[in-house]
N, C-alpha and C positions, 0 to 999 in steps of 0.2 A: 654356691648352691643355694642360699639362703634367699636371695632376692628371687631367684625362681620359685622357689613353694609360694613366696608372698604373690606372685602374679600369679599362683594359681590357685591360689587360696581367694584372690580378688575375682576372678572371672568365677569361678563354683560357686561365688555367694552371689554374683550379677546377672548370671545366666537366666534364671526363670523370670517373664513376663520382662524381657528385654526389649526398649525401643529404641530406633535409629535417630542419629542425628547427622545433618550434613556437615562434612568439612571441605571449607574450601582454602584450597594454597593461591599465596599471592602470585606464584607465577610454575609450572610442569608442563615440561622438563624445566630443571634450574641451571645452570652454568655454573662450573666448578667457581669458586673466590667469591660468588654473590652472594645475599643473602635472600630469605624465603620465612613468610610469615604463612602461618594454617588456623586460618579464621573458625569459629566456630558457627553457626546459622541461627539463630532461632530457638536455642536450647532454655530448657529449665534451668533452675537454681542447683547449683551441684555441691553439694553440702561435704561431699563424702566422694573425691576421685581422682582417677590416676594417668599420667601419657604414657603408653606402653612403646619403647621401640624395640626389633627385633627381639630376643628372648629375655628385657629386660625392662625395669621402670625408669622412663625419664625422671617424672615428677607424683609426688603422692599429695593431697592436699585433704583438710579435716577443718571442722569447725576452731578456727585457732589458729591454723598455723600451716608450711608446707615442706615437706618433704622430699629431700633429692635421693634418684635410685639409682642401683650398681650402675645403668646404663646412660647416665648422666656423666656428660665432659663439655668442658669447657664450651661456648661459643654457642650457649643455648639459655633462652631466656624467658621465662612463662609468668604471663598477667591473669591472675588469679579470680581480678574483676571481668575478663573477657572471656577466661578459658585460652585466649589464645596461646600459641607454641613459637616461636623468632628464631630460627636458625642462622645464625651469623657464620660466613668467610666459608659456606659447604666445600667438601670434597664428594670424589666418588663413594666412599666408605658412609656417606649418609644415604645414600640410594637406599629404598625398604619400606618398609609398612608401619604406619606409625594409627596407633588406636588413642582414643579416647573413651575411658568410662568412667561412668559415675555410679557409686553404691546408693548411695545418701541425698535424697529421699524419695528420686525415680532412679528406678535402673535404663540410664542411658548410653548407645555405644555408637560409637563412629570411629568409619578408617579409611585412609586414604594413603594409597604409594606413591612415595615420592620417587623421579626419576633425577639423579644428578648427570650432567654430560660435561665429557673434557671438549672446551672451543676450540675451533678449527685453527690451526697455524701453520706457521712453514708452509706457504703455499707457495711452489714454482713451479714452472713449465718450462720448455726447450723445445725447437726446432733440431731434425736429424740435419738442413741446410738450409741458407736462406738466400743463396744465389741459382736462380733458378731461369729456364727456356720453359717460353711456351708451348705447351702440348708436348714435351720431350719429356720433362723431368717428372718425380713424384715430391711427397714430403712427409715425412709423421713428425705428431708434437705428443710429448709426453709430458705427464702432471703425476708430484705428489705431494703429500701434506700431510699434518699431525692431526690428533681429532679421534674422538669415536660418538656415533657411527659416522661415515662420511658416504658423500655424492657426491661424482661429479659430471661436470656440465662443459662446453664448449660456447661460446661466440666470437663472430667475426665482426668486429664494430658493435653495432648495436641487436643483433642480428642470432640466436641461438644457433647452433649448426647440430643437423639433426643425421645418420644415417638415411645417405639417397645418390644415389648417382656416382658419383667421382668421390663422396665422403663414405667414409666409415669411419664412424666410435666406437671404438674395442674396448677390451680388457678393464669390466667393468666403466668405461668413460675415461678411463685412466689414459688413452691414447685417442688422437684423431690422425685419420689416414687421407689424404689427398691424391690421387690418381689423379696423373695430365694436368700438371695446373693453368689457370690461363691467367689472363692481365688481371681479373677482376677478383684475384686471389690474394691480394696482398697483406690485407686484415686493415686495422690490428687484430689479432687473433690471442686470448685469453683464458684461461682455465678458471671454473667459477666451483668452491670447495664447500658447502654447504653443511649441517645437521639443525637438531630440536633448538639450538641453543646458539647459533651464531652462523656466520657466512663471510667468505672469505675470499681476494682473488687473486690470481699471479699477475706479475707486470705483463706488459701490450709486447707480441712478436710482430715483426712484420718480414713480411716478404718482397722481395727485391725479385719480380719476374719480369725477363727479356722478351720482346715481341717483335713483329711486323719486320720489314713495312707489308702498308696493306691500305685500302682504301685512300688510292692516291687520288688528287684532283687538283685540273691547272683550272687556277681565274684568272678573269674574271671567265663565264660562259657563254658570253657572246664570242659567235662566228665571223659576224660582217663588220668592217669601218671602214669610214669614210675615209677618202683618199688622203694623205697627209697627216693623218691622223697616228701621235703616238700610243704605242701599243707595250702593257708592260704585264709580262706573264710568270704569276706566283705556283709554284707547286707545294704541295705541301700530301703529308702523309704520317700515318701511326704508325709509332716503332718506336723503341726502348732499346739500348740508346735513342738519339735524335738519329734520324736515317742523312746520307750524305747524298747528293743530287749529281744530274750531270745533263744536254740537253743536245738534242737532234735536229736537224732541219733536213725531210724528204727522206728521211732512214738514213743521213750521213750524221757522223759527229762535228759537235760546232767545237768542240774543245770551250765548250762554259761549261764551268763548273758551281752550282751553287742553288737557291729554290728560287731565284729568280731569272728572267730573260726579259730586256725592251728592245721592241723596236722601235725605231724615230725617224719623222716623216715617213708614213709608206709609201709604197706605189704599187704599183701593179705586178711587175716582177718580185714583190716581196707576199705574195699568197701560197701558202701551201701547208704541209705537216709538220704539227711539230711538236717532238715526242721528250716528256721529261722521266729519267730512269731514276730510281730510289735503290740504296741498299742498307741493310747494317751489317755491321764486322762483326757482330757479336752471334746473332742466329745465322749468321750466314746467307741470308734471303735478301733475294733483290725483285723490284717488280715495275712496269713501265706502264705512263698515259700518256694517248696520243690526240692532237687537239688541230682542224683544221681550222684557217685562217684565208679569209674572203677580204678585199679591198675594193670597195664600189664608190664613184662618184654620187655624188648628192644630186637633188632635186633644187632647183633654184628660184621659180617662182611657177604658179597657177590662178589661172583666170578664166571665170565667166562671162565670154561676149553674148548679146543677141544675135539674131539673123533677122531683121524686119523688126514690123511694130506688132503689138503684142492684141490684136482683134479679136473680142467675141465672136465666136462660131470659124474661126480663117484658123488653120496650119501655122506653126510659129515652130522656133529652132533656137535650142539655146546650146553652144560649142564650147569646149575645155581645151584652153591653150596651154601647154606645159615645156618649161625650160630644164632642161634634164632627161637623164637616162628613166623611163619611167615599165614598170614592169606590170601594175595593174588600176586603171580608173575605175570612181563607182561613185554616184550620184546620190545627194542629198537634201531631201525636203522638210523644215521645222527639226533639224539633228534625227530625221529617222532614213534610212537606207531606201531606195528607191529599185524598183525590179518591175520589169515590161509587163505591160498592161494592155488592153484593148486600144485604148487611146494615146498611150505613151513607148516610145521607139527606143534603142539605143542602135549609132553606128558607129564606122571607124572606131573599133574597139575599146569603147564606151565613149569615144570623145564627143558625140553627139548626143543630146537629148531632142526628140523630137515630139512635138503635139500635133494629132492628127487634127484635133478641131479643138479651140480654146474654150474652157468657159467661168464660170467664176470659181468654181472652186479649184484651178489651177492659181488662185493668186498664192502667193507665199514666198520664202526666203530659201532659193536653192546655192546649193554648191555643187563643188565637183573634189573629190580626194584624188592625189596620186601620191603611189606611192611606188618606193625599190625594197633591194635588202638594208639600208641602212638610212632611210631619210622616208617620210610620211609627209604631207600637205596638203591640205586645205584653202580652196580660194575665199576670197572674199562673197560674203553674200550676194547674189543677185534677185532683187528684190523685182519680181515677177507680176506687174499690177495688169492684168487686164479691163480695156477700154472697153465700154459699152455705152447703150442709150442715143439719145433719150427713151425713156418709158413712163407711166404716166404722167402724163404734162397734164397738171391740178392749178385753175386758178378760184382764186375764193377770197370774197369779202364781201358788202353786203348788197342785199336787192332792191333797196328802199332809201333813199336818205332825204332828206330836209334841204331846203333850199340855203345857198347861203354855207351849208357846211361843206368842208373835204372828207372825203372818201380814200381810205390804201386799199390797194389790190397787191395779193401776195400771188406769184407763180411758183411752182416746184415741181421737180422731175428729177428722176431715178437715174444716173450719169455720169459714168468717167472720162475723160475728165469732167468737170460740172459743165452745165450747157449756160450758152449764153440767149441772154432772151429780150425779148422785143415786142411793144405794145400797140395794140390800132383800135380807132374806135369810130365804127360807120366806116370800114374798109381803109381808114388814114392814121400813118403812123402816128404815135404821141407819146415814146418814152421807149429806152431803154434799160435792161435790170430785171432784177426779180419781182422788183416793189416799185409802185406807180401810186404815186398820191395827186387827187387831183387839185387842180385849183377851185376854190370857191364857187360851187354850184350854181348853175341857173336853172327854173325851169325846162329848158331845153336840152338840158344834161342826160336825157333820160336816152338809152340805147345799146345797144349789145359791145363788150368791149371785148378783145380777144388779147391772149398770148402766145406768142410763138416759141421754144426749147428751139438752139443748134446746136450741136456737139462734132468741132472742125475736125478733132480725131477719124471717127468711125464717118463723117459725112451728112449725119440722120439728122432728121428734123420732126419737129412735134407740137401742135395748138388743140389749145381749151379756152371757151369763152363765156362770159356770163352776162346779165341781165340787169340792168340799174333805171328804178321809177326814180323820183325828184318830186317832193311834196313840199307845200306846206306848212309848218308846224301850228300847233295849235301856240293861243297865248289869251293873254286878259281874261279868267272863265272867272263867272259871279254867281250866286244866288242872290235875287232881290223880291222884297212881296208886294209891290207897289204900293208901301201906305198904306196896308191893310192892319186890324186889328185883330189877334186871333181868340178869339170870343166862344167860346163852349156853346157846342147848340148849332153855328153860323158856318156857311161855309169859308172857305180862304184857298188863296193859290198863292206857288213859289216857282217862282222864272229863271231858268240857269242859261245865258249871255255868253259868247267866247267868240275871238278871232282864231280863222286860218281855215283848209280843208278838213272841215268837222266830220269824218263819217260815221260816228256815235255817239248818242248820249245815255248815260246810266248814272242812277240815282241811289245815293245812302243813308242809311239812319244810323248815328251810331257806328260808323265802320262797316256795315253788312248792307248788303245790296238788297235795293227795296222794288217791291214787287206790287201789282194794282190788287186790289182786293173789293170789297164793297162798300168801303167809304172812302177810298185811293183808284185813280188814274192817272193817265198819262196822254197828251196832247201835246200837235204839234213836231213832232220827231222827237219826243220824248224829252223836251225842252221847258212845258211848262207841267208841274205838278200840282195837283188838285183833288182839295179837300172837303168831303159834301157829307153830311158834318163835320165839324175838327170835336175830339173825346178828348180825354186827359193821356189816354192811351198813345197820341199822337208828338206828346212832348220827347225832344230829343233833338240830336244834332244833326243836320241835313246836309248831304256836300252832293255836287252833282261833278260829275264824270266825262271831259270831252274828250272822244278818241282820233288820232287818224295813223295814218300806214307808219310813222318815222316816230313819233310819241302821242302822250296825253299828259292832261294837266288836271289834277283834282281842285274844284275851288275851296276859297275857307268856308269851315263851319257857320251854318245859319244854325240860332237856339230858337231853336220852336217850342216857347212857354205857353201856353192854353189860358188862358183869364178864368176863373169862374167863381162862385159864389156870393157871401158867406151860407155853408150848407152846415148840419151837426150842429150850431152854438149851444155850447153846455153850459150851466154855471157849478162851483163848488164850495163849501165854504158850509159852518156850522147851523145846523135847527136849532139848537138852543146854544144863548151866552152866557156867561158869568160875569154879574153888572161888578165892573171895576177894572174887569180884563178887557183887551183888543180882540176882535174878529177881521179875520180875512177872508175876503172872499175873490177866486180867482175865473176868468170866462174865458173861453176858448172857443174858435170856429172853426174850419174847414175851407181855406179860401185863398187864391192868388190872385194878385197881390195879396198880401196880410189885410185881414180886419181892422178896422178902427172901433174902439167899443166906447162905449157910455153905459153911467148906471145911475138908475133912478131909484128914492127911498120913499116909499108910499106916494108916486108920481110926480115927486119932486126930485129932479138934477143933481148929484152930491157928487160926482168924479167923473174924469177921463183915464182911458187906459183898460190892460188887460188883468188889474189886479189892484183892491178896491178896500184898505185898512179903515176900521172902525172903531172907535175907543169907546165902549157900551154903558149908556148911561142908563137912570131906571128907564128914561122913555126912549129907548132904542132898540124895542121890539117891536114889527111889524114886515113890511110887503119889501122887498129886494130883487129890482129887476135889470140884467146886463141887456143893450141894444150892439149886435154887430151890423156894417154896414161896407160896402166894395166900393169904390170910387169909380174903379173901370167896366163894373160889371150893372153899377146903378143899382144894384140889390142889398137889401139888410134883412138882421133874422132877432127876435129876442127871448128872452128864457128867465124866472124868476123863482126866488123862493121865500118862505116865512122861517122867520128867526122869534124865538119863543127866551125869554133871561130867566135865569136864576143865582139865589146867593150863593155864594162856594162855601164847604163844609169846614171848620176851624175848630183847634182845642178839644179835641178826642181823649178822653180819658178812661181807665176803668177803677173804681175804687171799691173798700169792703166795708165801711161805717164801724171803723176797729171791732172787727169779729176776728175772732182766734181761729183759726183749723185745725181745728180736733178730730182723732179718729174716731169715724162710724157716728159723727155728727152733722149736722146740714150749716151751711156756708153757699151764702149768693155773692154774686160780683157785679156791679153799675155801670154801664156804658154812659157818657153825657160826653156832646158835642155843642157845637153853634153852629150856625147857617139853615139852608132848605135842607134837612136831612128826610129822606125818602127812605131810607136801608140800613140795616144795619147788622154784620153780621160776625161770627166768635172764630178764632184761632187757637188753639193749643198748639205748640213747639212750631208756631208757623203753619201748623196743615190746618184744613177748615175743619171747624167741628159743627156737628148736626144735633139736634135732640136725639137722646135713647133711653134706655133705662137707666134711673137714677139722675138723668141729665135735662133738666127743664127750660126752655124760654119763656118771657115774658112773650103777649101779644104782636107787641112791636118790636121784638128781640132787643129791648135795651137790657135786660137782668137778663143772667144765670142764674140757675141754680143745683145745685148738687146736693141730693137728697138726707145722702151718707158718704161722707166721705172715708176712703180709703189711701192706700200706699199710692193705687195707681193713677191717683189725681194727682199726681206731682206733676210740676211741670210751669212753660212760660205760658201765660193767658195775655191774647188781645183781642179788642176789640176795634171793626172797621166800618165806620160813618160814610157814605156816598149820597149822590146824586149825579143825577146826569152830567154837570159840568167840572165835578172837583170827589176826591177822597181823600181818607188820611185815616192812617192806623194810629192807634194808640199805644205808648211805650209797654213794654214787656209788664205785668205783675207777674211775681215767678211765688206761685202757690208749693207751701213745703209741709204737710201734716205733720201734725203733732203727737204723736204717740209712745209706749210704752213706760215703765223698761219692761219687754217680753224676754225670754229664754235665757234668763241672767242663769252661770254657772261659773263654777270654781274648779280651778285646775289648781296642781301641784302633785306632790307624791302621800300616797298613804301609809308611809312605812320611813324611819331612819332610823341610824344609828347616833347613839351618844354622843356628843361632840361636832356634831354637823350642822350645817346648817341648810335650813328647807324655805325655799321663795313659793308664794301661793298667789296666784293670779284670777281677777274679776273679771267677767264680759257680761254684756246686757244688749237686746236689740232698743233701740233707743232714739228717739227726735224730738228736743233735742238731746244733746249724751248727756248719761245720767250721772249722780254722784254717788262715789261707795263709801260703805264703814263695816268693817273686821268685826267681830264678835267672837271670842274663847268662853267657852260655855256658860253664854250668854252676856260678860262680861266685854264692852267694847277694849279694844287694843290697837285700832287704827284707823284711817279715811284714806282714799285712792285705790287705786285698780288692783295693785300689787302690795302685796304683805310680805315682807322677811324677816325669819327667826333663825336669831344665830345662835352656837353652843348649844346645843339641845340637851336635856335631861331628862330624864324618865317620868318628871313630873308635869311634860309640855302634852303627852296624851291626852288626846278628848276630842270635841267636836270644834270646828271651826266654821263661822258664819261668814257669807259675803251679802248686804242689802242696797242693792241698786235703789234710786229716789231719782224722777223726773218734775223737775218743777215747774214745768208748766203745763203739763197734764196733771199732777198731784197726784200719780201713782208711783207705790212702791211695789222690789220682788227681793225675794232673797234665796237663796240658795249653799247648802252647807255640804261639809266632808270631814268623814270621820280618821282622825291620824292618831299614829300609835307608833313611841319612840322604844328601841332595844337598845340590845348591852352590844358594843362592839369591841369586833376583831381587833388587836393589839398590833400583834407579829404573828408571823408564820418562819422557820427555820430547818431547815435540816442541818443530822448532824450523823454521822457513822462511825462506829462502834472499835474502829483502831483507824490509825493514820496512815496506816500504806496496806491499800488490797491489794492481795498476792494472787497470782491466778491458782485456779485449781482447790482454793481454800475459800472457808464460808465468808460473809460479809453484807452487814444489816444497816440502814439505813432508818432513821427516826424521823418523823414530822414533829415539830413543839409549835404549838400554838399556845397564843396568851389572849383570853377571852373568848367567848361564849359562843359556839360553831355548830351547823348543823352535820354537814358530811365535810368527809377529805376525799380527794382523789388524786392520783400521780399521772405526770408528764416525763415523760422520755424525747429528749430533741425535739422540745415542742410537740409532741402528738402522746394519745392517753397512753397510759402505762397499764399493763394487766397479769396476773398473774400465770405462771407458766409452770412447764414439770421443772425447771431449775431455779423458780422465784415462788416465793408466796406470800402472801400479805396477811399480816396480824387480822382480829376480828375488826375492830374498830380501824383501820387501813392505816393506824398512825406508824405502822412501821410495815420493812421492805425488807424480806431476809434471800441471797442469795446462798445457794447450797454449793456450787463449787463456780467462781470468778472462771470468766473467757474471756479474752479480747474482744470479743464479739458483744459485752456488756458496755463498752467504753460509751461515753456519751455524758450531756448533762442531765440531770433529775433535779425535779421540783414538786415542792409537796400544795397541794390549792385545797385551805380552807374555806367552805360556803356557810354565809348563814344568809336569811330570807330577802337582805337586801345585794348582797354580791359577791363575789368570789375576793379572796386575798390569798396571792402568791408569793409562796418564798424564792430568794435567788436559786440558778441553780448550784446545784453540787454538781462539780466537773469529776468523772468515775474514770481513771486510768490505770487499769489493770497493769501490774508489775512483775515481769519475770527475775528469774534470778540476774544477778550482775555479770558482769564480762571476766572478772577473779575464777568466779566459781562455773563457767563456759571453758575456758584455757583449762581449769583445772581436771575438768569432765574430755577433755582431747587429749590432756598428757595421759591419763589414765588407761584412754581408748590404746595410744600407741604402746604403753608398757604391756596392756593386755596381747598386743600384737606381737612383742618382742618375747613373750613367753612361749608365745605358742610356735614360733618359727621351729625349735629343735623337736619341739612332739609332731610336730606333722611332718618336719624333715626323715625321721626316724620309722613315720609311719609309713610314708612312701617308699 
């Protein structure tokens, strides 16, 4: 009675704001002797709860510990960490509703029934008989077996058997019933015993069913054979047993017994019926085939003769001789079947093929088939050509030939067989054949030749004739100009010469056929060509062209070069020299042949040739004249120039008569060379410079001058000396102003603490760099850029100076910064107020700093800390009071004192709030359950 008030003392305190949880089983339905785990899904932390099955506690569980209820036995096992539930070796008596819930700290409930099932066994079946006649007999098979629940099922092999027809499954499946069995009944046939939780089956029946006979048949199926021919006839038939045979000839009995009969060697008297009977002794049924039997002579040989010879447009006959009994012929052309036509006959029942008129498309490879009832044949091909022709009789070769050569004549014509052919020429035989070559040509060879086609077949005859001239050839062809000069201005002629019957001449320039125009003709049968002027236009290569009926001959190229000049003579070469250097001077003319030149210096003779070197001395300035001259043309031309010397420019320099450049002062720069100097002019970084503001030449541009110099005159200066025959730059002066020191400043910090040490750094704008010196209120302490004071004390405040100094400008600058040393930070610390914060209870935190600070502020996990409704902070922030410790506190704390030059952080304090211990947890569960065990008989009592 006692564990029931507790299960309902647990559901009355769980019931309000109840929520679900799934449970899932390893496997439902289970099988009796297996075991079954009931997983929980997904749940909360269950601090406080129970497995309920039917009206009792499996398992009670509490912070601490677990508890077994009245309804707890053996074979049950629960993981405390999972919630899971393990039912080991089930019976049926675990079938039921099994809950879960939890009190402590959601009220959570889940339930799930569980279904246990006994497996299916003892599973057999029987046949009522298993010797059975087809269509006579019936059969039922019965099945049973242990199990609950059960199903059952029927198949035949592989095959389910369903109520239909000749089947019926009764009595729940428990029985199948067979009406009429036939052959295809025999199974194996099985009982298949099935539930939730397993499946089972009975051994394989089979059926033993008697049939036939029935579909008997004697082979082979053939009726007809050839005479002599052994003959051996099988019966055969279905039936269970094997059926026993017996066999007939003409509806008598032969007294053979068995599924075979031969006959050997037939003959003629051996054709008729012959019937084989089947029975079985078992159904009692017997049944008979009857099969007739033909014995025909064979076919022995067949052949296609002609009747005559085989003539285009003529009647022709082709006959089928056949050795043998033959029962039907039929004609054959290219293997396709042949059937009467306008033009094609059959007689003598089919042994004649006949053509009423041949023509070519009767050629082809005919047969003739005969055949009986037991023999088929085919003659040999007769290959059907018809004769024709001649038709056109074609002779051809050529209409022209050359003296001296042979000539082939080709004849042809259309003809079977081919024709034979025959030559004449001026009505007189001279060859026969297709082909007629002649002999070696004469003059006299010229005249109509003819061929004749005869084809001895068909009779016919057939000629074609053609036409042969005999020429001859051209040979020896020339162009010649008699000795002529071809002279520009003059006229001139070219003669083209050849042997044989010339009947054209044509003329070319170049390749292309040349044509008369207005300073071109043609005389003479277009033999001699003529030129009334010759131009340069005219130059080119000449061939002239003799034609006649059999060939032509091109002669070699004549070069038709035109003479003329010297026309254009130019001269080249310098107006003025540079006395010590060479002059060249080169002449040219316009002239074929080439020029010959000469050159004169102030009328005297100095060289030959077209190009004329001079080594210039002071008196080798004056008159330069080139003379061109033609030898074939008797003509010269001449052309002159004046050559003016000068010295060449040397020793280019620019200098400053040691002047300093100084800023925002004036500074000139000196060009001086040697030679004829005519020019001279200034560069900066290489580009040209011009006068501008601030930027002066001298008259002759040998000075510069720069009025005031600044930054942006920096840079490379040249100066460059010319005249007409020579230049030269002078080397780089690379200009650098001298100024400052401007915008001198001091860097470093304005502020440190005791003990440090502070670096102070110089700059100055400056050219060239300046020199520094440190000054402490007004007292020097150093020289260089950079100043560093180490260990500081309170007594390093004051002014500090930096005075840049350029010496070679002779200016100074200086520039100062005021710094100011403090008291510094020591340590920073935290410290809290006991050694173990408890949750729920207060707990203070202090900052200790050692040395002189302006503010404090707190970090929490690296990020600011601030006060809250459960934190607050002393006035001066050195301290951190919590009013009741959470978990939710935990983290590290750090206290950061600042004073004007930087922050200083103490380590942090790591804050791990503390619940009570695992003693006094166990202790607070036993208490819970004695509370529980009290109250069992007052509430028992109440209810």
């Amino acid at each position: 009675m006692g564990h029931k008030v507790l299960a309902i003392f647990l559901t009355l305190i769980c019931t309000p704001g109840l929520h679900a949880v799934l449970l899932v089983p390893s496997k439902n339905p289970v099988a009796v002797g297996s075991n079954v785990t009931i997983s929980v899904k997904d749940s909360e932390t269950i601090a406080l709860g129970t497995w309920l099955f039917g009206n009792g506690i499996l398992y009670l569980w509490y912070p601490g510990g677990i508890a077994q209820g009245t309804s707890h036995y053996n074979g049950t096992e629960f993981d405390i960490s999972t919630y899971q539930l393990t039912l080991f070796s089930v019976t049926l008596k675990n079938s039921g509703l099994y809950i879960l819930e939890s009190l402590v700290p959601t009220k959570i409930q889940g339930q799930i029934t569980l279904d246990v099932q006994e497996p299916v066994s003892n599973v057999t079946a029987f046949a009522s008989k298993t010797n059975l006649v087809e269509f006579n007999d019936t059969v039922t098979f019965t099945c049973t077996a242990s199990g609950t629940p059960l199903w059952f099922s029927w198949q035949n092999g592989n095959s389910t058997v369903t109520t239909g027809g000749r089947f019926n499954v009764r009595n729940a499946g428990r029985e199948l019933f067979i009406n009429g069995v036939t052959r295809y009944d025999v199974g194996p046939f099985k009982c298949v015993v099935e539930n939730n939780v397993s499946k089972s089956e009975s051994a394989d029946i089979n059926l033993n069913i008697n049939y036939g006979p029935d579909n008997l048949a004697i082979l082979p199926a053939k009726m007809a054979y050839v005479t002599g021919s052994d003959i051996s006839l099988s019966c055969s038939a279905d039936s269970k047993p094997a059926a026993s045979f017996y066999w007939m000839y003409n509806g008598k009995n032969l007294n053979v017994y068995g599924s075979s009969y031969n006959l050997i060697n037939t003959t003629q008297n051996m054709r008729g019926d012959y019937t084989c009977v089947a029975g079985n002794a078992v159904t009692l049924r017997s049944a008979a085939v009857t099969k007739t039997i033909k014995i025909v002579d064979p076919i022995l040989s067949v052949v296609v003769n002609p009747v005559g010879s085989p003539v285009e447009g003529k009647a022709f006959n082709l006959s089928c001789n056949v050795v043998g009994p033959v029962d039907s012929i039929h004609w054959m052309k290219n293997d396709t079947y042949l059937d009467a036509v306008n033009t094609v006959t059959f007689f003598n029942n089919n042994s004649i093929l006949s053509f009423n008129q041949l023509d070519l498309s009767n050629d082809g490879p005919y047969y003739c088939v005969a055949s009986n009832e037991v023999t088929s044949m085919t003659s040999p091909a007769y290959n059907l050509m018809v004769n024709y022709g001649p038709y056109n009789t074609t002779a051809t070769g050529p209409e022209v030939a050359a003296v001296g050569s042979s000539v082939t004549f080709n004849c042809s014509s259309i003809s079977r067989p081919q024709s034979q052919y025959s030559w004449y020429f001026s009505g007189s035989k001279v060859a026969d054949g297709p082909v007629y070559v002649t002999a070696p040509l004469s003059e006299y060879a010229s005249g109509l030749y003819t061929c004749m086609a005869f084809n001895h077949i068909t009779g016919r005859s057939s000629n074609a004739s053609l036409t042969l001239t005999v020429y001859v050839p051209v040979s020896n062809i020339t162009v010649n100009n008699g000795n002529q000069q071809p002279i520009f201005n003059q006229s001139f002629t070219l003669t083209c010469t050849a042997n044989g019957d010339v009947q054209h001449i044509e003329w070319m320039k170049n390749g292309t056929n040349l044509n008369s125009d207005d300073t071109i003709n043609f005389t003479e049968n277009n033999s001699v060509l003529n030129f009334n002027p010759l131009t340069l236009g005219n130059n080119g290569m000449y061939q002239c062209l003799a034609i006649t009926a059999v060939n032509y001959k091109t002669s070699e190229a004549y070069d038709l070069r035109v003479f003329y000049g010297p026309w254009g003579t130019t001269i080249s070469g310098p107006l003025i020299g540079a006395v010590g250097h060479n002059a060249t001077f080169s002449c040219s003319a316009d002239s074929y042949p080439p020029s010959q030149y000469s050159w004169f210096f102030n009328n005297t003779k100095v060289g030959e040739g077209s190009v004329l070197t001079k080594a210039l001395l002071e008196d080798c300035g004056g008159h330069y004249t080139c003379v061109a001259s033609n030898a074939i043309t008797g003509s010269n031309s001449s052309v002159s120039l004046e050559l003016t010397l000068r010295y060449p420019v040397s020793n280019v320099t620019v200098n400053v008569s040691n002047q300093q450049p100084l800023f925002n002062q004036s500074f000139t720069l000196t060009c001086s060379a040697s030679g004829d100097v005519e020019h001279i002019q200034w560069m900066k970084n290489h580009m040209l410079l011009h006068p501008h503001s601030g930027i002066t030449f001298s008259s002759n541009n040998s000075t510069l001058t720069i009025q005031s110099l600044n930054l942006n005159d920096d840079g490379h200066y040249q100066c460059e000396a010319s005249n007409p025959v020579s230049h030269m730059t002078s080397p780089d002066y690379d200009l650098m102003v001298n100024y400052g020191p401007w915008n001198t400043a001091v860097f470093g910090p304005t502020i440190a603490e005791t003990g440090s040490t502070v670096t102070f750094s110089c700059t100055a704008d400056s050219h060239p760099h300046s020199q520094y010196s440190w000054f402490f209120n007004n007292s020097k302490v150093g020289d260089g850029p950079v100043y560093v004071k180490a260990d500081l004390s309170l007594t390093n405040s004051g002014q500090y100076t930096c005075m840049a100094f350029n010496n070679i400008t002779g200016s100074n600058s200086s520039a100062s910064l005021q710094f100011t040393v403090i008291e510094a930070i020591v340590t920073v610390d935290v410290t809290p107020d006991r050694s173990i914060p408890l949750a729920s209870q207060s707990f203070q935190l202090t900052c200790n700093v050692k040395g002189h600070y302006n503010t404090i502020h707190w970090l929490w996990n690296g990020k600011n800390f601030y006060p809250s409704g459960r934190v607050t902070f002393s006035a001066d922030n050195t301290t951190v009071t919590f009013k009741a410790l959470q978990t939710a506190d935990n983290g590290g704390y750090r206290c950061v004192a600042s004073n004007i030059v930087k922050q200083h952080f103490s380590n942090p304090y790591p804050l791990a709030v503390v619940y009570p211990n695992a003693a006094v947890s166990v202790q607070a569960s036993v208490m819970f359950t004695s509370l529980l065990v009290l109250l069992i008989p007052v509430l028992d009592e109440w209810l």
